[in-house]
Structures are given as C-alpha cells and as structure tokens.
C-alpha positions in Angstrom: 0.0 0.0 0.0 1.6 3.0 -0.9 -1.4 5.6 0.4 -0.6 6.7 3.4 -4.4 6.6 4.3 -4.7 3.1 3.4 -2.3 2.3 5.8 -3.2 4.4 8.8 -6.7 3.0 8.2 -6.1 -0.6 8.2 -3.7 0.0 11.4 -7.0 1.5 13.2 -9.3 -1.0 12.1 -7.3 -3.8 13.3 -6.9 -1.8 17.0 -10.7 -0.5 16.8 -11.4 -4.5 16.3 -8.6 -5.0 18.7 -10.3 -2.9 21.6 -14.0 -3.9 21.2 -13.1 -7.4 21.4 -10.8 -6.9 24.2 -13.6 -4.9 25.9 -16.2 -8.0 25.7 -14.0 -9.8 28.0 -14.6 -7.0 30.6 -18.7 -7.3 30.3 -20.7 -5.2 28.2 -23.7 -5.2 30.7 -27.2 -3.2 29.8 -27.9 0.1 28.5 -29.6 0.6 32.2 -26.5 -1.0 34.1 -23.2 -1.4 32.0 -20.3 -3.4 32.4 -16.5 -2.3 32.7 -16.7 -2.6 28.7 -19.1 -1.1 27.6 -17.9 2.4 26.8 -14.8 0.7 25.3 -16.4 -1.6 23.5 -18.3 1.4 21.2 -15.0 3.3 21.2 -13.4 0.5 19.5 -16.5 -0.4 17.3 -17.0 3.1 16.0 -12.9 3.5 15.4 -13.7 0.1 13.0 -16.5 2.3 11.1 -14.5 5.5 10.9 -11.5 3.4 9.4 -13.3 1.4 7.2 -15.2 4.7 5.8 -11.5 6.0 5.2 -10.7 2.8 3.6 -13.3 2.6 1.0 -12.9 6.4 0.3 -9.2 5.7 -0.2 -9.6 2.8 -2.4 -12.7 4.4 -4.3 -10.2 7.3 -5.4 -8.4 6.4 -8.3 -5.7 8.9 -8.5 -2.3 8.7 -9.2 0.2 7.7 -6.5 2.2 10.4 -4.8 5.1 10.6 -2.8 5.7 11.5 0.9 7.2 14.1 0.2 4.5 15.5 -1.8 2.1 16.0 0.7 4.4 18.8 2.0 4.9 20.4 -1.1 3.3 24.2 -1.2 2.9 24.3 2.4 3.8 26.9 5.0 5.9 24.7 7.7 7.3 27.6 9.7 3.8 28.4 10.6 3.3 25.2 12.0 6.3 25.9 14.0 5.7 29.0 14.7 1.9 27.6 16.8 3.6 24.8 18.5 6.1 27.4 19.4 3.5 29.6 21.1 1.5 26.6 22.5 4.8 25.7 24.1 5.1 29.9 25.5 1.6 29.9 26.2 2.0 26.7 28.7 5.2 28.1 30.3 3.6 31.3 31.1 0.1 30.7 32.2 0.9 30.6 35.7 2.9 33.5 35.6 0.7 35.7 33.5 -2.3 34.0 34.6 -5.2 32.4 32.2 -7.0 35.5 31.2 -3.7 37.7 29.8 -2.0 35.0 29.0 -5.1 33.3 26.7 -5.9 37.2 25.3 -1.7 36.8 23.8 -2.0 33.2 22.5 -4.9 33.9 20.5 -3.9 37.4 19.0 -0.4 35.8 18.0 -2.9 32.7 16.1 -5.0 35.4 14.8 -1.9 37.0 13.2 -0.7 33.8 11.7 -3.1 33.9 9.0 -3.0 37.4 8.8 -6.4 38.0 7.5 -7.7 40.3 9.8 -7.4 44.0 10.9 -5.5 44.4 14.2 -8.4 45.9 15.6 -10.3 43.2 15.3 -8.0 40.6 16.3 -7.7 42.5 19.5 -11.4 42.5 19.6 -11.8 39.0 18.9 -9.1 37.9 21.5 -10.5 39.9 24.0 -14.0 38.4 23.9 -13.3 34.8 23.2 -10.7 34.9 26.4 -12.9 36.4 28.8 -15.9 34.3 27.1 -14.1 31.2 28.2 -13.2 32.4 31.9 -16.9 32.8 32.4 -17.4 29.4 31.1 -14.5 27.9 33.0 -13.5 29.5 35.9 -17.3 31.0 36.9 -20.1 28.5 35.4 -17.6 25.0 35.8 -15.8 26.7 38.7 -12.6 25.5 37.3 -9.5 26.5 39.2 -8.0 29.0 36.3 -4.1 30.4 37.1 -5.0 34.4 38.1 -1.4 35.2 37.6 -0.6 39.1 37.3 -4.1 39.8 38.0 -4.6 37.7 41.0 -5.5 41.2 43.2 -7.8 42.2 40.9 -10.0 39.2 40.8 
C-alpha cells in the first residue's frame, strides 16, 4: 500500500477491532447497568467504522500515487512551528501571567498567523473569546484557572 491513508486505516481498524473485542472480555452489561466494557467496547467499534469509511474512500479514489514528500509540497511549515512554538510559551507562562492575559496573547499571536484580519479586530476578537471562556471555565464549571498578574484584581 503506498497511500498513506490506506495504511493508517487498516492500522485502526485492526486496533478498533482489537479494543472492542478486548472490551467483551470485561462485560458489556445493559444500556440501564453497563459493564467495565461497555464504553470501550463502542469506542473501539466506531474507530472500525471510521477506518473502514476512510478505507473505502481511499480505495474508491483512483488517482495517481504520490510521494511523501509531496504532501508537504506548497505548504507553509514555519507556521506550524511557529503555533507549536507559542503553545509551548503559552504553557510556560500561564501561571505567571495568569489564564485571562496569558489566553488574550496566544490567541492574538494565532490570529496574526493567517493574517487576514485588521489588528483591531483581532484584539477584539481575543478579547471576547478569552474572557468568554473564563466565564465558562473559571465562573459557570468553577474550574480553578491560574489568576497570575491579575490575582489582586479578581
């Protein structure tokens, strides 16, 4: 098999099958009272239907072959780099800086990546989505959220 997706979806049918069958051995109880394997056991069943679905897509496509090294062709690899770089900052700093500030910089930096957007609103947006997810997280789910440099203020 020289797809790629051929091969990544026969590896995760055989561990979808692998881990429903596997799971049976635990008990699959009732829908009102389930066993140890029952969550596992339609984890691993609907890996097998999402693999086979890639499967039969990949083998319906009758295109030509190409190379590994194709894949990458045209692409923009230092952006990649450049967000894992600043999920790696982002986790370094979030006690110091705290969740709110420190969320607010992550997401204008990704907002700049694809540079489609004013500043203004990339300030904007970064400034609503961050304190739209302390509400969520650290008020409604009373999740314990680093306060960092703003620790007096809240």
């Amino acid at each position: 098999m020289r797809n790629p997706d051929q091969t990544s979806g026969l590896f995760w049918l055989l561990a979808g099958t692998g881990v429903a069958l596997t799971s049976l051995q635990y008990g699959f109880g009732t829908f009102v009272s389930p066993g140890a394997g029952f969550i596992t056991f339609f984890a691993g069943t609907l890996l097998c239907l999402l693999s086979l679905i890639l499967l039969i897509s990949t083998w319906r496509k009758q295109k030509a072959q190409s190379r590994l090294g194709d894949l990458w062709k045209g692409l923009e690899v230092w952006k990649a780099i450049y967000v894992l770089g600043l999920l790696v900052l982002y986790a370094l700093v979030l006690q110091t800086l705290g969740f709110l500030v420190s969320t607010f910089l992550l997401l204008t930096l990704l907002f700049r990546v694809k540079a489609q957007y004013a500043l203004t609103r990339v300030v904007l947006l970064s400034f609503l989505i961050s304190v739209w997810a302390y509400l969520l997280f650290d008020v409604w789910l009373k999740v314990q959220l680093p306060k960092g440099i703003l620790e007096r203020i809240f």
